[in-house]
C-alpha positions, 0 to 999 in steps of 0.5 A, a space after each residue: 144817222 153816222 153821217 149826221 154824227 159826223 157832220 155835226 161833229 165836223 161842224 162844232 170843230 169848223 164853227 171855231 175856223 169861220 171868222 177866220 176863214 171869212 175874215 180873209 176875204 172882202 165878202 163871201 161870195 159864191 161863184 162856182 164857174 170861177 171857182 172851178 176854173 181856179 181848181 184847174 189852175 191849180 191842179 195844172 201845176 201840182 199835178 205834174 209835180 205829184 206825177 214826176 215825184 212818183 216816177 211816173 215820168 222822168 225827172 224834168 223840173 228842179 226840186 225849186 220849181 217844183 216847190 213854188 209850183 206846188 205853192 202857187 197851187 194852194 193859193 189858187 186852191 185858196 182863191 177857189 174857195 174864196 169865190 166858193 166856199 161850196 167847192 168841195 173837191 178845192 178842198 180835197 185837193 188842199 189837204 193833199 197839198 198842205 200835208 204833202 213834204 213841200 208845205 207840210 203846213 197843219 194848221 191849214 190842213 186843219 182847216 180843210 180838213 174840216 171844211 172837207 168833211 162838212 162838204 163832203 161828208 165822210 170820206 176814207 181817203 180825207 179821214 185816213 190822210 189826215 189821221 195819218 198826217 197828224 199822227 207823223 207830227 207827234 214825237 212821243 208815245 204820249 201825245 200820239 196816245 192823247 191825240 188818238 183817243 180824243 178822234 176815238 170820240 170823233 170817228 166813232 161812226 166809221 168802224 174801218 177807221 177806228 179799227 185802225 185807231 185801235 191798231 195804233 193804240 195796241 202798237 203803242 200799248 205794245 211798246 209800253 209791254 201793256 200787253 193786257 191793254 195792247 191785247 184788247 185793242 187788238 181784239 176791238 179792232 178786229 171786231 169793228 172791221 174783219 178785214 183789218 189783218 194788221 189787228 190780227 198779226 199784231 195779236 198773234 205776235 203778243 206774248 202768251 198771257 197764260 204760262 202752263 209750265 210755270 203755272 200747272 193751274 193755268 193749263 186750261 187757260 194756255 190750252 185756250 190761249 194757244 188755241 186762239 192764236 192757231 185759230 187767228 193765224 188761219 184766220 190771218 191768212 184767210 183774211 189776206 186771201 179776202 183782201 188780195 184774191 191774187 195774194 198766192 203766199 198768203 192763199 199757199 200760207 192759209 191751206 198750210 195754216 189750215 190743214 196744221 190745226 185740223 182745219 182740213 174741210 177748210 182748204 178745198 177750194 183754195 188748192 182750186 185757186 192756187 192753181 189758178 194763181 200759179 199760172 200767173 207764174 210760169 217757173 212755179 210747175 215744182 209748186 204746182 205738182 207740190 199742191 196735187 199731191 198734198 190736196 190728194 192726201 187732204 182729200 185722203 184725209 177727209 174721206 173724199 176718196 173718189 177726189 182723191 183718185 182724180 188727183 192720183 191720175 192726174 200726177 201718176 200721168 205726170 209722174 208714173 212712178 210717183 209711190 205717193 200717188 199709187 199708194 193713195 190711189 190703193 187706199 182709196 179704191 180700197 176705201 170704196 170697197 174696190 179691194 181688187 183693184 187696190 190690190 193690183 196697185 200694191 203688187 205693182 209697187 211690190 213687183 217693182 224692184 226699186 231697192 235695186 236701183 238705190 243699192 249704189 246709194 245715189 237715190 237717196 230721196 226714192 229710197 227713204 219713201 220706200 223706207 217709210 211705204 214697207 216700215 208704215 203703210 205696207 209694213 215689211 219687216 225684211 224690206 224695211 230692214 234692208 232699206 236701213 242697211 242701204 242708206 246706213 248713216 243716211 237714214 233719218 232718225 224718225 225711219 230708224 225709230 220706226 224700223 226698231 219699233 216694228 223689230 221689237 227693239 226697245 233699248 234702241 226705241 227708247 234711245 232715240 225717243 230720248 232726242 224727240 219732241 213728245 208734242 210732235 205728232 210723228 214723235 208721238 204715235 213712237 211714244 205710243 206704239 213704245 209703250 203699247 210694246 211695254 203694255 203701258 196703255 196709260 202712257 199711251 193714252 197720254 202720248 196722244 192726249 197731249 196733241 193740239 193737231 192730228 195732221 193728214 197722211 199716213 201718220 195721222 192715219 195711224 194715230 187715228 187708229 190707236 185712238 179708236 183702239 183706245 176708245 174701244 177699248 176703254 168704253 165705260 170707263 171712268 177716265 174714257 172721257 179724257 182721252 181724244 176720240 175718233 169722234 173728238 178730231 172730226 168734230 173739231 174739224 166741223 167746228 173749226 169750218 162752221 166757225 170760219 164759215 160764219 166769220 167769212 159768210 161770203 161763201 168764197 165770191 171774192 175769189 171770182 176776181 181772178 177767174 173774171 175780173 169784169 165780172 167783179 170791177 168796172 174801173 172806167 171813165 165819163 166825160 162831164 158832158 153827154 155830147 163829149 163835145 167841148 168849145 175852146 176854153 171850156 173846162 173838161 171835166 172827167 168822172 173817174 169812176 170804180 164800181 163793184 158789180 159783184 155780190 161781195 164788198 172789196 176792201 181797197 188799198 194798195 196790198 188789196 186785189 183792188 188798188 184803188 189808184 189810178 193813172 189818167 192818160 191822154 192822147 190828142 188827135 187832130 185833123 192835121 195829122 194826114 199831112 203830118 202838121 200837126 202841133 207839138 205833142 199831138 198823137 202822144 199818149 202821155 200821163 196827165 194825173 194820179 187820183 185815188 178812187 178810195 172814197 170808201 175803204 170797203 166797196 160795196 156790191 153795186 156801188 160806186 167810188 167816184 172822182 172828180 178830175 180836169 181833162 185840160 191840164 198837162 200837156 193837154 193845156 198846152 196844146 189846146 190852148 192856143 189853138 182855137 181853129 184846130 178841132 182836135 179829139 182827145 182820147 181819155 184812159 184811166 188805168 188802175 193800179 199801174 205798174 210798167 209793162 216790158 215795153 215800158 208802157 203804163 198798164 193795168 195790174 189786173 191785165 185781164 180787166 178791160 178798159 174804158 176809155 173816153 173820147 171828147 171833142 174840142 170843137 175848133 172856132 170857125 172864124 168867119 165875119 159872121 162869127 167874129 162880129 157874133 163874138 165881138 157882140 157877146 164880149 160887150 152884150 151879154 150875161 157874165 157866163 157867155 162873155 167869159 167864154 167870149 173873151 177866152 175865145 178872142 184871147 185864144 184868136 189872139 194868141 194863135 194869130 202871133 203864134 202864126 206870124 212866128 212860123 208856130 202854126 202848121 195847119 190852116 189858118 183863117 187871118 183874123 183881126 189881131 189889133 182889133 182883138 187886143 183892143 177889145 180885151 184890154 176895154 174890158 179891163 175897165 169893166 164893172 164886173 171884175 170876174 171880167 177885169 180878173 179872166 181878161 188880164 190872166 187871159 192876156 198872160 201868154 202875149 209876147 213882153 212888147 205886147 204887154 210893155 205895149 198896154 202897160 197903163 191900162 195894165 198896171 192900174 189893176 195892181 191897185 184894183 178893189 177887188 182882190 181876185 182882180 189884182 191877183 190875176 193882174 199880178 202874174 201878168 204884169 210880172 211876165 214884163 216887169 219888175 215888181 220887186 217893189 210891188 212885192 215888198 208892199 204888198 207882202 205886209 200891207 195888202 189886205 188879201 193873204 192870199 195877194 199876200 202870201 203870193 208876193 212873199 212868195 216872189 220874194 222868196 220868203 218861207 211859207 207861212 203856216 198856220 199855227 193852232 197852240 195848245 191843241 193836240 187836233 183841230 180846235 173847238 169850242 171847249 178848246 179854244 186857240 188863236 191861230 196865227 202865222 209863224 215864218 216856217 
């Protein structure tokens, strides 16, 4: 059903564009074979310019060249359509060129947007580009706004998408300090798509709606408000966590987040995977030994003693006299009941004289530790006294707190309570022991009341303890209720992980991509044909293809695990290589294309993104296509998300996932009298479709042969006819079909100026040809060996074809026309009515 909503929307808005469209063209017509053809044309000449502008290869064109290549690309792409209007992959390419820097022409974006969705339904790539497009166009937050609203209506199927919408709408609402209005869109673009982590930072990042110390009857809402924000900043990182498994800041920000809010059962696993990133980074040891010991006191914290232990061992065997892991080790075997053994730990830490080596004062750090193990966990009045003197105005004020605590000194306790913050949990267990020593129990109950989190560790212990003091305590009483219990802090911390669990119900399975990536994604190449095998001038075409084999859906974008980006590389073998004759640009792997496979935002479990793209353009079209009596192997990789190797070679960023490469063959014409009269016969007698591939064959043939006489061929060579093939291509200039007429003069393109000065009659006349697609091709042969100035200037305001003439204002070196659509803030449809018209750029 969305997708019928879609098209049928899409539909409404292109029925304005059809007179338009077709009012340009002497009939609609469909020819797939040609249109394809010209779809590889085009994308001959802007993919290299699309490669070069992202650094993919160094610089070997001028901005110039590269902005008519790029324009000469989308008349080709026009062309394309106008022979088929079903081509939906010209129309794909057209929004990528009439929104990119060098055309940056709306109108006709417009249009193929809209012709593009009617084809190819709702794709992600196609709506976000061109949402973002028309968004770069607005100057004010006013349009932007009317202009984001009105697609609200039209993409109201796809949640992602207008998730997205709604995030630029609370950014706007932001602006104007809407905060109430910003706060709601945040919340509807989270809940339409709970990948959406720029939804959540941009709702933590909002001003508190609730203010309890200028309002004490907002105290309730504040508490809730803040909760929230806490609960979304977990949630925050946990999402970047689903998003880029490999993200190792978001997974170490998630278990900090987490285990800051209670959320203690949360972060298990997830030190599990930070170990798994962090050997991705060598120089990280100090932040591996780091996550050990604070998984030990989570484990600790959540009463998994025997864990614990395990995570004791293992640091106690990298650092024996670590006092962390020995006093953690102790308490844990203590938990389990093996008092004996934790006994044994604790006199080996007591026998241990490690005071004797601070009293010089130079290990500082080892001496502090020791302060807080005889003030807190194994409290030693005398030990704990002597370590303060040692370090004397190296003491922290939180040790000395302690220290005078445990000593009954109240003046200094109350002294230094003064400075500290009463909601920090540490500072609050001293506001509670203080007045427990004063026999204030009413503030101490309120010292702890107060605290939005229990942390794990010692301090946490502590105050655990005194609350179930209180509890017990307090049982029956009225005000019992009020005070936080042992209870309280071990359900919200069940509550907190039940709630997480349903809104992330995928169990952790998208974390197997860093354990197995070929479990996960399958990013691979198929050639168009099953065979692999290609004559000359056949197009190749190549499906570029990216598939979730997991049982979780992968969120695709470029701060995701999966970028769904992808370089096409290719490699040309050949026959001759053994007696080193090979043509130019043989055995190089080199880049031919930049495609992206994000037909859909999120990749479902066993689904598949696909993309259609040519095999013969780049380098490959150049050595190919002159060289029909070479048989030659050409060897396809896509590589996904690329970035630079040490050898500064193109790889993978997920170097672990295999690749697929495709190997095709491009058959040589084995020329022979048999083949050459079979040849001549199908120019002449045959259906359209053979005689094309036919004349391409003899073209090549042609080509090849002056190539040869010129010394440029350097493996064997059967002579054929070239008077002969020239003649019999030029009388096909006289053909009543005039795809005939079109493909023969632009297959006549390459010849040397005399050759072609040589047909000039039977060449010049195709100028005036009836068909526009004829003169079209005739006119960027001819150019090649005359003057056509003034063909340009004509044909520039009277031809009949925009597309004849746009190509001769080109030449002319004209602006680009665009295409101007007044009063309409998207495309425009029948409510909205416009003209549109070409205004000079």
């Amino acid at each position: 059903m969305p997708r019928i909503i879609y098209t049928l929307t899409i539909a409404s808005i292109l029925s304005y564009f059809t007179p338009y469209l077709y009012s340009q063209t002497e009939k609609p017509v469909t020819y797939p074979q040609d249109s394809k053809r010209l779809a590889a044309i085009s994308r001959n000449l802007w993919s290299p310019v699309e490669i070069q502008d992202l650094q993919l290869t160094s610089k070997s064109q001028s901005d110039q060249t590269s902005l008519n290549q790029i324009k000469l690309a989308c008349l080709y792409l026009e062309a394309a359509i106008a022979l088929n209007p079903e081509n939906k992959y010209a129309y794909y390419d057209q929004l990528h060129l009439y929104t990119s820097e060098y055309i940056n022409d709306s109108g006709r974006a417009a249009l193929a947007f809209s012709q593009s969705a009617i084809h190819m339904g709702n794709n992600d790539v196609l709506n976000s580009m061109w949402l973002s497009y028309k968004l770069s166009q607005f100057n004010d937050r006013e349009s932007k706004e009317g202009f984001l609203e009105k697609t609200l209506s039209i993409f109201n199927f796809n949640p992602i998408l207008l998730s997205d919408i709604f995030v630029q709408l609370g950014i706007l609402a932001t602006e104007k300090s809407d905060t109430e209005s910003a706060r709601q869109f945040f919340m509807q673009a989270n809940s339409l798509n709970q990948y959406n982590t720029q939804a959540i930072l941009n709702f933590i990042n909002l001003p508190l709606q609730f203010d309890a110390s200028k309002n004490p009857d907002q105290l309730q809402q504040a508490s809730e408000e803040l909760h929230l924000k806490r609960f979304s900043n977990i949630a925050y990182w946990r999402t970047r966590i689903r998003n880029n498994p490999y993200d190792l800041n978001a997974t170490i920000e998630f278990i900090q987040a987490a285990e800051n809010y209670n959320g203690l059962l949360l972060t298990d696993p997830f030190y599990e995977h930070a170990y798994k990133l962090v050997k991705f980074y060598p120089d990280k040891n100090d932040l591996l030994f780091n996550l050990k010991k604070n998984q030990m006191i989570t484990r600790y914290a959540t009463s998994d003693f025997k864990g614990c232990i395990e995570l004791c061992k293992e640091i106690i065997n990298t650092s024996p006299e670590n006092l962390t892991a020995k006093t953690y080790m102790a308490k844990s075997l203590a938990m389990l009941n093996d008092h004996s053994a934790a006994k044994v730990i604790y006199s080996e830490i007591d026998a241990n004289n490690l005071i004797q080596l601070n009293t010089d004062g130079k290990n500082i750090d080892k001496l502090i530790e020791l302060g807080w193990y005889f003030t807190l966990i194994k409290v030693n009045q005398e030990k704990s006294n002597q370590i303060i003197k040692t370090l004397n105005s190296s003491s922290p004020k939180p040790l000395i707190l302690f220290n005078a605590l445990i000593n009954n000194k109240l003046e200094l306790s109350e002294t230094l309570l003064v400075e500290l913050d009463p909601f920090e949990p540490i500072n609050a267990l001293a506001f509670s022991i203080y007045h427990l020593q004063k026999n204030d129990t009413q503030s101490a109950h309120e010292s702890l009341a107060g605290l939005l989190h229990i942390p794990k560790g010692i301090i946490g212990e502590e105050i655990l303890k005194l609350l179930k003091q209180f509890e017990d305590k307090h049982k029956g009483l009225p005000d019992a209720k009020q005070l936080p219990t042992m209870d309280d802090y071990l359900n919200s911390q069940k509550d907190l992980k039940n709630t997480f669990d349903a809104y992330f119900p995928d169990k952790l399975n998208e974390l197997k991509i860093v354990s197995n990536p070929n479990e996960v994604i399958k990013c691979y190449l198929r050639s168009g044909k099953s065979n692999h095998t290609y004559a000359y001038g056949e197009p190749i075409l190549l499906e570029c293809n990216l598939t979730n084999m997991s049982d979780s859906p992968y969120m695709l974008n470029s701060d995701c695990a999966i970028n769904p980006h992808v370089l096409i590389e290719a490699k040309i073998h050949d026959h001759s290589v053994e007696n080193k004759r090979s043509p130019k640009n043989s055995h190089t792997s080199r880049v031919i294309g930049f495609r992206n496979l994000k037909e859909s935002f999120l990749l479902q479990p066993n689904r598949t993104n696909q993309v259609i793209d040519f095999g013969n353009i780049g380098f490959v079209h150049e050595t190919m296509n002159h060289h029909p009596q070479n048989e030659y192997k050409i060897t396809y990789n896509m590589i996904l998300d690329p970035v630079i190797n040490q050898d500064n070679h193109h790889v993978q960023r997920i170097g672990d996932l295999k690749q697929n490469p495709v190997t095709i063959t491009r058959k040589a014409f084995d020329v022979n009298t048999k083949s050459i009269a079979r040849l001549m016969k199908t120019i002449n007698k045959a259906n359209t479709k053979e005689r094309l591939q036919a004349i391409f064959t003899a073209s090549g043939l042609l080509h090849e042969s002056i190539l040869s006489k010129q010394g440029k061929i350097n493996y064997p060579l059967r002579p054929v006819d070239s008077q002969s093939l020239f003649k019999i291509l030029l009388n096909q200039l006289d053909d009543t079909d005039f795809r005939i007429r079109a493909w023969t003069i632009a297959s006549l393109r390459d010849l040397p100026k005399p050759t072609l000065k040589s047909a000039n009659n039977r060449l010049s006349k195709l100028l005036n040809d009836d068909h526009w697609f004829v003169r079209f091709m005739a006119i960027q042969t001819i150019e090649k060996a005359f003057d056509l100035k003034d063909y340009y200037e004509w044909a520039a305001d009277e031809d009949k074809n925009i597309i004849i003439k746009r190509y001769a204002q080109m030449k002319l070196n004209r602006p680009w026309k665009k295409l101007i659509l007044k009063n309409s803030l998207t495309t425009p449809t029948q409510e909205n009515p416009t003209t549109p018209n070409e205004e000079q750029n």
